[in-house]
N, C-alpha and C positions, 0 to 999 in steps of 0.2 A: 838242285836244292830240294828236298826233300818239302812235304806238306805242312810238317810242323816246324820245320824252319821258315816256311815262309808266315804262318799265324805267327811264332813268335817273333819275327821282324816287325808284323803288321801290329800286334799287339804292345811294343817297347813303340812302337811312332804314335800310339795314343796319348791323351792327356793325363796327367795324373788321376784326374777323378775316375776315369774313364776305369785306367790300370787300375786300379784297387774294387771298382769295381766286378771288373770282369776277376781278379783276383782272388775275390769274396767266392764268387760264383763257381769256381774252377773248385777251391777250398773243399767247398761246401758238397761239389760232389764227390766229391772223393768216400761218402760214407760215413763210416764208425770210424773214421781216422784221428777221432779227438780233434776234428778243426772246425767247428761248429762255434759260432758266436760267443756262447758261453765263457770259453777257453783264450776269449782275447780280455784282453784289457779294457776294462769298461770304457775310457775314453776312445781307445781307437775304436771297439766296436761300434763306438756309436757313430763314430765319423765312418767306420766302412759302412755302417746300413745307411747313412744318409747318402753317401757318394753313391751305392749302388741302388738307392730308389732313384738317385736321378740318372743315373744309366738307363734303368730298367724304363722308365718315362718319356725317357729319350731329351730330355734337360740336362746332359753334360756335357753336348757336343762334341760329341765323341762320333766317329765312324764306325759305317760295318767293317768289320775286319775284313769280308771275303770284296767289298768295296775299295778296302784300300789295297788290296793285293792285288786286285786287278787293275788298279791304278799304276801300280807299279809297274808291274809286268808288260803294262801298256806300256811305259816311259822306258822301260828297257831295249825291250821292242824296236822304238825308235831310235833309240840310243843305237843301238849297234845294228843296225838294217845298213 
């Protein structure tokens, strides 16, 4: 499994809040791709900048992703030892 198959595993096992935040995040660097706050929808924008200030706070309870992969892989690990 490749590295970004294992973030995005780690990343869909997040909470919703968590997913849109890091979502925002991912978005937003992307550049001049027209995905910048502006370009959503007032309501969701505002719900993604609140979910992703509490990401960034660490108020979602959300996991590190490189946390929860090695969680994994740990449990793999033993899985098939």
């Amino acid at each position: 499994m490749t590295t970004i198959e294992h973030v995005r595993n780690a990343a869909l096992r997040l909470d919703e809040s968590a997913r849109a935040g890091l979502a925002l995040e991912l978005l937003l660097s992307l550049g001049d791709q027209e995905t910048d706050v502006q370009t959503l929808e007032p309501a969701w924008a505002a719900e993604v900048e609140r979910r992703s200030a509490a990401w960034r706070t660490g108020d979602s309870g959300a996991d590190d992703a490189f946390e929860s992969i090695q969680r994994l892989q740990d449990r793999l690990r033993a899985e098939f030892r």
